[in-house]
C-alpha positions as a LaTeX table, in Angstrom:
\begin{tabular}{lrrr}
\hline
Residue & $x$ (\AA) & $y$ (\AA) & $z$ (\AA) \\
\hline
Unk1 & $-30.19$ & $-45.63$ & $-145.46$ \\
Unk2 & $-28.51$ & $-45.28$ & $-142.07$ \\
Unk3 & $-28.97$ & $-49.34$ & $-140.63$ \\
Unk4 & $-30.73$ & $-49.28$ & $-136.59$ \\
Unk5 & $-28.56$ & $-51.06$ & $-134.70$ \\
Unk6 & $-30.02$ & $-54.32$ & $-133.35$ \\
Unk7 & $-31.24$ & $-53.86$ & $-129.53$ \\
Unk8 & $-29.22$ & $-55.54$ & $-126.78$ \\
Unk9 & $-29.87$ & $-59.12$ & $-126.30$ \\
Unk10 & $-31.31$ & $-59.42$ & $-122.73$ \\
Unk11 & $-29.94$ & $-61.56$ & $-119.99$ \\
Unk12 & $-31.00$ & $-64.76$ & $-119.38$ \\
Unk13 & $-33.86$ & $-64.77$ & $-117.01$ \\
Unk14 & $-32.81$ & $-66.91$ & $-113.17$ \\
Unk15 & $-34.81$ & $-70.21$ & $-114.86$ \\
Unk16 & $-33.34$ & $-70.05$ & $-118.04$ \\
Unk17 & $-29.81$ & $-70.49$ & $-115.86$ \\
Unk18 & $-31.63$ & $-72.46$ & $-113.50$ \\
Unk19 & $-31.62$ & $-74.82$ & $-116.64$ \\
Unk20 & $-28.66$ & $-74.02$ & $-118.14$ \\
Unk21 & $-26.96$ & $-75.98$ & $-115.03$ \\
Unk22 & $-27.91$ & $-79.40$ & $-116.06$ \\
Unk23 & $-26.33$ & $-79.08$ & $-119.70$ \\
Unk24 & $-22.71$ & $-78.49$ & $-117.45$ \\
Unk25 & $-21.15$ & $-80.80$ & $-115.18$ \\
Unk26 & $-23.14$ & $-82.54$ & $-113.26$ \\
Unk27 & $-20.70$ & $-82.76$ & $-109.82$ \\
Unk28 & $-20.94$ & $-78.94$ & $-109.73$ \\
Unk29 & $-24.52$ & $-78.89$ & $-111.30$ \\
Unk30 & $-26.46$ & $-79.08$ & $-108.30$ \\
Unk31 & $-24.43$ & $-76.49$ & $-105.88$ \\
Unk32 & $-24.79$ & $-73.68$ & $-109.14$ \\
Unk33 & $-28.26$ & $-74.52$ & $-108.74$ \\
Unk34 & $-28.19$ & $-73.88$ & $-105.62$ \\
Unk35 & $-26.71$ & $-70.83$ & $-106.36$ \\
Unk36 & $-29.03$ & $-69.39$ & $-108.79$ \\
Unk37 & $-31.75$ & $-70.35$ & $-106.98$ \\
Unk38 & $-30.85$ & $-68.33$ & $-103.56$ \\
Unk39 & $-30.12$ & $-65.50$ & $-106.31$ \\
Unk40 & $-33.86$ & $-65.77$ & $-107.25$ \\
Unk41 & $-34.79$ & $-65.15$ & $-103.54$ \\
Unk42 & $-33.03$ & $-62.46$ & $-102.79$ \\
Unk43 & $-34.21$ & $-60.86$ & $-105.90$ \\
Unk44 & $-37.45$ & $-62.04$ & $-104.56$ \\
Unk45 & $-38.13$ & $-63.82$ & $-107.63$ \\
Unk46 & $-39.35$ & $-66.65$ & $-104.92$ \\
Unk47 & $-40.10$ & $-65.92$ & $-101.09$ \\
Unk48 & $-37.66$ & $-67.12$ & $-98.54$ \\
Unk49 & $-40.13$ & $-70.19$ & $-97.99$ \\
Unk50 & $-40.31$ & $-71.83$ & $-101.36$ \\
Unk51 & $-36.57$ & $-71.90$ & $-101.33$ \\
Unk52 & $-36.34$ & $-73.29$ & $-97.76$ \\
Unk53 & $-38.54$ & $-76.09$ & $-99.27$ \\
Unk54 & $-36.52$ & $-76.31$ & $-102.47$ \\
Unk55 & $-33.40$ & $-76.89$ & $-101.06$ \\
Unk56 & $-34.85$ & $-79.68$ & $-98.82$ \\
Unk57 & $-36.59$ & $-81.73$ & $-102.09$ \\
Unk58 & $-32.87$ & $-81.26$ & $-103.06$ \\
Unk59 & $-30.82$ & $-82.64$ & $-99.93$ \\
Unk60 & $-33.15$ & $-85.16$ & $-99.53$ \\
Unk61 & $-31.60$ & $-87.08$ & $-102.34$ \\
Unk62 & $-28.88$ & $-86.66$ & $-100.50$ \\
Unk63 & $-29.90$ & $-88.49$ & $-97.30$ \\
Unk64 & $-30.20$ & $-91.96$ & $-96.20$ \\
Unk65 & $-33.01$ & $-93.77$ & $-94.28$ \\
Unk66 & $-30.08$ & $-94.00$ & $-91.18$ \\
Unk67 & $-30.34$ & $-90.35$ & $-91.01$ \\
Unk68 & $-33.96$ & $-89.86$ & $-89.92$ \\
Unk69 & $-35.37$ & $-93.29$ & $-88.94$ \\
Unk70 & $-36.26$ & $-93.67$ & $-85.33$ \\
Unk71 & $-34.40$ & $-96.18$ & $-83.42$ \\
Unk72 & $-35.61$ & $-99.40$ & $-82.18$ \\
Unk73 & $-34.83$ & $-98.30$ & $-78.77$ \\
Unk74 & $-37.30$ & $-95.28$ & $-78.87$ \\
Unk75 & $-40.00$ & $-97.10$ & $-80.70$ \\
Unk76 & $-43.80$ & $-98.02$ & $-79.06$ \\
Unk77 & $-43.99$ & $-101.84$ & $-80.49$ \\
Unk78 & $-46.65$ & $-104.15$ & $-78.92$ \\
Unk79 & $-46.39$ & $-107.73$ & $-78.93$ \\
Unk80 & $-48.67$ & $-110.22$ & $-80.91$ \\
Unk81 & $-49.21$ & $-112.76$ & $-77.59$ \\
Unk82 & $-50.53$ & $-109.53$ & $-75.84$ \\
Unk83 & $-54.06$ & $-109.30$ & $-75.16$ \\
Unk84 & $-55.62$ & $-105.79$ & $-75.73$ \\
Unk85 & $-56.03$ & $-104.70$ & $-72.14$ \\
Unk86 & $-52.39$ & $-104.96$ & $-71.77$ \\
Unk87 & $-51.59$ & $-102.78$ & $-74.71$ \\
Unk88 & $-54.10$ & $-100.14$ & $-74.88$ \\
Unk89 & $-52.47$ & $-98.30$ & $-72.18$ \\
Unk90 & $-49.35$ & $-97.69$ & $-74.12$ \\
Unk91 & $-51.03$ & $-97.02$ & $-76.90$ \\
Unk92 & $-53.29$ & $-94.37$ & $-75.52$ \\
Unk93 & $-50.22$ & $-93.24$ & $-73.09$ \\
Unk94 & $-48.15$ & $-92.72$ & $-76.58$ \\
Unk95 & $-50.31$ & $-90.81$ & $-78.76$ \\
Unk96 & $-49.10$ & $-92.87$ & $-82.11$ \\
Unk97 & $-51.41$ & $-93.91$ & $-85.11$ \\
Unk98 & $-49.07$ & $-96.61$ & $-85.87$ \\
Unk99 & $-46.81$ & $-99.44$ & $-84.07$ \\
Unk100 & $-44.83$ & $-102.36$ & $-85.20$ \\
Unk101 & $-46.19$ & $-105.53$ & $-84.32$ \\
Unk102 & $-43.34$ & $-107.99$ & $-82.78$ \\
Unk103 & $-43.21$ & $-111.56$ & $-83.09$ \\
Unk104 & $-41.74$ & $-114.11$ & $-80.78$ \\
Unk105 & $-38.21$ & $-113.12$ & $-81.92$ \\
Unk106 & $-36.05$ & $-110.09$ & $-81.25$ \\
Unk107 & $-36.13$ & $-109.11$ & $-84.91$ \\
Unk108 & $-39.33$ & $-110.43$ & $-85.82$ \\
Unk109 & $-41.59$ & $-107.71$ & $-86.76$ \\
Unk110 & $-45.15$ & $-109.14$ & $-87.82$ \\
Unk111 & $-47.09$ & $-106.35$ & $-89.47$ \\
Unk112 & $-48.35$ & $-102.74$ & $-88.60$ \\
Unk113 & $-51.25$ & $-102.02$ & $-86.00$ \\
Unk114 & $-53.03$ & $-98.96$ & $-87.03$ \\
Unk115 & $-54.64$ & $-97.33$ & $-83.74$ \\
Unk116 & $-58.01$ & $-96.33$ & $-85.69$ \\
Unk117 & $-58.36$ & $-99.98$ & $-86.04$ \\
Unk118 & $-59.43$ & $-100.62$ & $-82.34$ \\
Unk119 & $-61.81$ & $-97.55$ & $-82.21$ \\
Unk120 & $-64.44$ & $-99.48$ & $-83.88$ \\
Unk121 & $-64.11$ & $-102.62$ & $-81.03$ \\
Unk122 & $-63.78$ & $-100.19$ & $-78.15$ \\
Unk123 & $-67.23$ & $-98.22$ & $-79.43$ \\
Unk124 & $-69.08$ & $-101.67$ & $-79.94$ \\
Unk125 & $-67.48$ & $-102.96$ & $-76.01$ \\
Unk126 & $-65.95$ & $-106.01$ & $-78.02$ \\
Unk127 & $-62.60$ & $-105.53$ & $-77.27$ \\
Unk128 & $-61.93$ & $-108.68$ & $-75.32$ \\
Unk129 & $-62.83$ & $-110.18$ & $-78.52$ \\
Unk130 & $-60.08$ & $-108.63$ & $-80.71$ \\
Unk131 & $-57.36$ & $-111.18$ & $-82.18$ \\
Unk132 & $-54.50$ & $-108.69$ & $-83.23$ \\
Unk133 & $-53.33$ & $-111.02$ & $-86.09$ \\
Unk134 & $-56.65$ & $-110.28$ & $-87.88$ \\
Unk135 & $-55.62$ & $-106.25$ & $-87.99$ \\
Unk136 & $-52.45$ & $-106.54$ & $-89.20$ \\
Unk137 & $-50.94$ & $-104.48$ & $-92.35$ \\
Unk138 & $-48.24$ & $-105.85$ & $-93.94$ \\
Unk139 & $-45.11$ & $-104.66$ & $-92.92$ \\
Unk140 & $-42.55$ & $-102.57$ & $-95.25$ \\
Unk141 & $-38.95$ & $-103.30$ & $-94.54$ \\
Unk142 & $-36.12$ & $-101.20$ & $-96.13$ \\
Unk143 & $-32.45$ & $-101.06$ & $-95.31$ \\
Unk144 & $-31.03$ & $-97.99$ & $-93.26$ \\
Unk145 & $-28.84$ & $-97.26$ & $-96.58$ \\
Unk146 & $-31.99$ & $-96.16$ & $-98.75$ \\
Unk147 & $-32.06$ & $-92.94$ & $-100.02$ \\
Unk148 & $-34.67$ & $-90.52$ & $-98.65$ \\
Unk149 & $-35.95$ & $-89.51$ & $-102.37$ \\
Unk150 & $-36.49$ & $-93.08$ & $-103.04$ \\
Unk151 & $-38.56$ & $-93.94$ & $-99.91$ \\
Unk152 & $-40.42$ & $-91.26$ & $-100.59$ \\
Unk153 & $-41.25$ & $-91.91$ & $-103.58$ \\
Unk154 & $-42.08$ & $-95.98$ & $-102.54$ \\
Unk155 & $-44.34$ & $-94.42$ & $-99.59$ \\
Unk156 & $-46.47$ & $-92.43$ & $-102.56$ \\
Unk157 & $-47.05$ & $-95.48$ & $-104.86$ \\
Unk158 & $-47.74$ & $-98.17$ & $-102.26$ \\
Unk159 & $-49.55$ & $-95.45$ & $-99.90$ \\
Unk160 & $-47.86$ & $-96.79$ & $-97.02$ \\
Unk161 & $-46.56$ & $-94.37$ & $-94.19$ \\
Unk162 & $-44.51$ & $-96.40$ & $-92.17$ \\
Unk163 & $-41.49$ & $-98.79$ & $-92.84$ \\
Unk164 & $-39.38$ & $-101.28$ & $-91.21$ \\
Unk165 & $-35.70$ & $-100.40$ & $-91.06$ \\
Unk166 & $-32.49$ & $-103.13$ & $-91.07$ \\
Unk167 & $-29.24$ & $-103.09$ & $-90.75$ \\
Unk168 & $-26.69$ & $-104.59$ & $-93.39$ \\
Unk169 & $-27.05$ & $-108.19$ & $-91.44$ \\
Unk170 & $-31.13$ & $-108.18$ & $-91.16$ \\
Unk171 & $-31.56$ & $-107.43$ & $-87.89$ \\
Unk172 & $-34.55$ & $-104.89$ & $-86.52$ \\
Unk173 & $-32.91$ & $-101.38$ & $-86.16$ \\
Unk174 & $-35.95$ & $-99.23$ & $-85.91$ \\
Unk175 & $-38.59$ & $-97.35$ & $-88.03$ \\
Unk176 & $-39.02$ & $-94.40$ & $-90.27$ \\
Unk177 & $-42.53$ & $-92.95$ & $-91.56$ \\
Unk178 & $-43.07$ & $-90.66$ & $-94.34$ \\
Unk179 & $-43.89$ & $-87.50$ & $-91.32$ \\
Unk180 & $-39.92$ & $-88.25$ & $-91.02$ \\
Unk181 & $-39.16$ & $-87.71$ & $-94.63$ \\
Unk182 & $-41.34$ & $-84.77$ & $-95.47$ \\
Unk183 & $-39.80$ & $-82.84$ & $-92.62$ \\
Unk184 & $-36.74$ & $-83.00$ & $-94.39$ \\
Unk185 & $-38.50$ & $-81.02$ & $-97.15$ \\
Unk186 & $-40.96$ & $-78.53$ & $-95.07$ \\
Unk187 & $-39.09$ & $-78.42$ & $-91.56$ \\
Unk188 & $-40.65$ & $-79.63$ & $-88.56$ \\
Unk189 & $-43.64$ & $-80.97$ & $-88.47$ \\
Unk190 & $-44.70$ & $-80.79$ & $-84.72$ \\
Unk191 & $-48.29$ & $-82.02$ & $-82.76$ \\
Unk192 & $-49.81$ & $-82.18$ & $-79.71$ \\
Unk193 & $-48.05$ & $-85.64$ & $-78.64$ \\
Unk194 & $-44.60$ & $-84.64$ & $-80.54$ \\
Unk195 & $-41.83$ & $-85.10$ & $-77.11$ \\
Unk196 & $-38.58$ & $-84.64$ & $-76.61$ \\
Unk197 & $-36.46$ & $-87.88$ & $-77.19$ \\
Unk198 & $-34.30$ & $-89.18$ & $-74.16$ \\
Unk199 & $-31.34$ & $-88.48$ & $-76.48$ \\
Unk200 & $-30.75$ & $-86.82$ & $-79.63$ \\
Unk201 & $-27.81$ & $-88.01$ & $-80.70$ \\
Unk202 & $-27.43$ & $-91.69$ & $-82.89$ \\
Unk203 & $-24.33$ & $-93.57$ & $-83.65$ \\
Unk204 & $-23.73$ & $-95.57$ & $-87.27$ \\
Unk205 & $-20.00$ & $-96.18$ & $-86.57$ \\
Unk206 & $-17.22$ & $-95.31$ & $-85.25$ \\
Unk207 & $-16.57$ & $-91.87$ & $-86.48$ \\
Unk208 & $-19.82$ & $-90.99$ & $-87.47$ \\
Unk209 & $-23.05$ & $-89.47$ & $-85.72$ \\
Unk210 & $-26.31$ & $-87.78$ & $-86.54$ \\
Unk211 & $-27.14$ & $-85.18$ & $-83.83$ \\
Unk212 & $-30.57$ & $-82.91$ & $-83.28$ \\
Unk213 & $-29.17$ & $-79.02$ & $-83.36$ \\
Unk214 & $-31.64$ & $-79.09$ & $-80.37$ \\
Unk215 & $-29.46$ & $-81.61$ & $-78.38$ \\
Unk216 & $-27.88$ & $-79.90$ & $-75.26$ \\
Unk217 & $-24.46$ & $-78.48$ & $-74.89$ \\
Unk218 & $-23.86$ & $-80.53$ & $-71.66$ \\
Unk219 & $-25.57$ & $-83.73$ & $-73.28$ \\
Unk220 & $-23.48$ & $-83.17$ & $-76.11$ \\
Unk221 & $-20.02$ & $-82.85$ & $-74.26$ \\
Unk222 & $-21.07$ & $-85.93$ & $-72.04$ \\
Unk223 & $-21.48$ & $-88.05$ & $-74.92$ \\
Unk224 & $-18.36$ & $-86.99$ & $-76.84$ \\
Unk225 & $-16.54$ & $-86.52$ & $-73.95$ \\
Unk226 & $-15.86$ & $-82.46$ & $-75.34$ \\
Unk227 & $-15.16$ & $-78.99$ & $-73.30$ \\
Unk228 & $-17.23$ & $-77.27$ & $-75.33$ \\
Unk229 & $-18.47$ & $-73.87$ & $-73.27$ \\
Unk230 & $-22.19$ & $-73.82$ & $-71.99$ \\
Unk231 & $-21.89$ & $-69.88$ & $-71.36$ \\
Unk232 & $-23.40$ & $-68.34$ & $-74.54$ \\
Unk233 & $-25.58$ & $-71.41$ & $-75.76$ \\
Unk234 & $-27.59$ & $-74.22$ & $-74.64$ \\
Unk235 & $-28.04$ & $-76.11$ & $-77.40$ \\
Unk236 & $-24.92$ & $-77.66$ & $-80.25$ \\
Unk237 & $-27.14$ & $-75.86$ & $-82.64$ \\
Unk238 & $-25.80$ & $-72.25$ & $-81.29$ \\
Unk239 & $-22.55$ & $-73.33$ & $-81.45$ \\
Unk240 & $-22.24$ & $-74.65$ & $-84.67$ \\
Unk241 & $-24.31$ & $-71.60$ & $-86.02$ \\
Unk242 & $-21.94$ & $-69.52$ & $-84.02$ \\
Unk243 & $-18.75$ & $-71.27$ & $-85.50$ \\
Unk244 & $-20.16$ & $-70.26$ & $-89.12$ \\
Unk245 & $-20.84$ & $-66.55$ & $-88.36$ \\
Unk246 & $-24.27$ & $-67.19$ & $-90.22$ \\
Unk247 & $-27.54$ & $-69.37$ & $-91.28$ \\
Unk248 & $-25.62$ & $-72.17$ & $-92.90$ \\
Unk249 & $-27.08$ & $-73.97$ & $-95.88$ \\
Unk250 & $-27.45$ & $-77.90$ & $-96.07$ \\
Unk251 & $-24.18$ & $-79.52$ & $-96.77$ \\
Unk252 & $-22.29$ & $-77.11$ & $-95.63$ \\
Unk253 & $-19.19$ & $-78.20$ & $-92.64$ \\
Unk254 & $-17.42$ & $-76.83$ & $-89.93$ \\
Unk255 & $-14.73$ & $-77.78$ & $-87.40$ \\
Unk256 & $-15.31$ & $-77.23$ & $-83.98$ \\
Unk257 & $-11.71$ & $-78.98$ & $-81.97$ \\
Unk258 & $-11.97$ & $-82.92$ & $-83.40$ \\
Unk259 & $-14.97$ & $-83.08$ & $-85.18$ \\
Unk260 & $-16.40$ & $-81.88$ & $-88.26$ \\
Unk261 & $-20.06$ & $-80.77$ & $-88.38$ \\
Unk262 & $-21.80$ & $-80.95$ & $-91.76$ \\
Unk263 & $-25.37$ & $-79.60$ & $-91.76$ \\
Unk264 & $-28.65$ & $-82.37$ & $-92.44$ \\
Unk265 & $-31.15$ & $-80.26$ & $-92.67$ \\
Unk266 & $-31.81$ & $-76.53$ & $-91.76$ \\
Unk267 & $-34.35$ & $-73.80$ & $-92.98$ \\
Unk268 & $-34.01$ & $-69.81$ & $-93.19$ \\
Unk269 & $-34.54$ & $-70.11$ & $-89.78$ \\
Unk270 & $-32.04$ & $-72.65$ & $-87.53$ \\
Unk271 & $-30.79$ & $-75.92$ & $-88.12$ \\
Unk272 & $-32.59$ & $-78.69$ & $-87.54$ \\
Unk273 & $-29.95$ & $-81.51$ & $-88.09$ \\
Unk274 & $-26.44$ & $-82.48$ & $-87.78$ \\
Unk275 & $-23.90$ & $-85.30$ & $-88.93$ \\
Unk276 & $-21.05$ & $-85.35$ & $-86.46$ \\
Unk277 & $-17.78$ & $-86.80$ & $-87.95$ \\
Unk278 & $-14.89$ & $-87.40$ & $-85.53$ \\
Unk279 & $-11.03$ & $-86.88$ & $-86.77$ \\
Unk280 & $-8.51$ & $-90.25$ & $-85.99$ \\
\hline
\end{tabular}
């Protein structure tokens, strides 16, 4: 009796590689994750999307608090010894839901003032009434060196959705909300009162930068004091997506002249963020 021969084992399915990287070596574990995973979507085993959104729940881990908080400098804060009618303007001129609450010194923030809060005083024509220290949340502070996944996962257990950022020696550097950290994951989220900063780009030492890819050639070159041409593209985002010769993927770096660009955050679409690094 002739024996059948045994059938052809079949080849791993993408997940079953997917979690075959995490029994290797875990410095190369992620990026052959990576790997598989952008296999998957162009076998269309997931859509272009889910990946997008993938690979930012990835990088985030990857990110610090510096990265995406919003500098003191271009926060709305109001003052506790201000009386309502002198803060409701900026409040209603800003569009926020939220604003840190400062105290009588430079880095003293006091606690959160949620805008919803006033609506019930302005409705009931009490607002000359309002003491600010009775509306108060209690104010989150983390350092700028967190990591994004761990925020994140703070803002879901305590249900906050704004923190307090410091520097290494205390000191009031700005503010980052959990809006900040899920477009890391999703892309932009934009609204009616989303504006365009006064400047895109932020400085955390010497060498090092984070820039918006939407951040203008000619702001760019006046700020890094660069030659870099203005013909083909208004924005460092074209260049740098012209200097890889396609849709880069986070963590990926080029060199443009002096400086080394290593991409944040970007989807399927365009980049969205940039760390600048310049050469000594």
């Amino acid at each position: 009796m002739n024996q059948q021969p045994k059938p052809a084992e079949p080849d791993p399915s993408w997940l079953s590689r997917v979690l075959g990287q995490f029994k290797r070596d875990r410095s190369s574990a992620k990026q052959q994750l990576k790997t598989v995973l952008r296999e998957a979507e162009k076998d269309q085993v997931i859509d272009t999307e889910a990946l997008s959104i993938i690979e930012g729940a990835m990088q985030v881990s990857n990110m610090q608090v510096r990265d995406v908080m919003i500098p003191r400098s271009q926060l709305v804060t109001v003052s506790a010894s201000t009386s309502p009618k002198e803060f409701l303007p900026t409040i209603i001129e800003s569009g926020h839901s939220r604003f840190p609450v400062m105290g009588e010194g430079p880095d003293e923030v006091v606690g959160i003032l949620l805008a919803k809060d006033l609506l019930p005083l302005c409705l009931s024509g009490d607002i000359d009434q309002f003491q600010i220290k009775d509306h108060l949340r209690t104010v989150t502070t983390v350092p700028e060196s967190k990591m994004l996944n761990v925020l994140l996962r703070e803002f879901r257990t305590t249900h906050n959705h704004m923190a307090v950022v410091v520097d290494e020696y205390g000191h009031f550097g700005g503010a980052v909300t959990i809006e900040d950290v899920l477009e890391q994951i999703v892309g932009e989220i934009e609204d009616e009162y989303d504006v365009d900063d006064d400047s895109y780009i932020k400085k955390f030492d010497d060498d090092t930068f984070v820039v918006k890819a939407l951040t203008e050639v000619e702001e760019f070159n006046d700020y890094f004091k660069t030659g870099l041409s203005i013909d083909e593209f208004d924005t460092i985002g074209g260049i740098v997506l012209q200097s890889f010769g396609r849709m880069p993927k986070p963590d990926e770096t080029t060199k443009i002249g002096k400086l080394t660009f290593t991409v944040l955050n970007a989807d399927n679409r365009r980049i969205h963020l940039l760390r600048v690094t310049a050469d000594n």
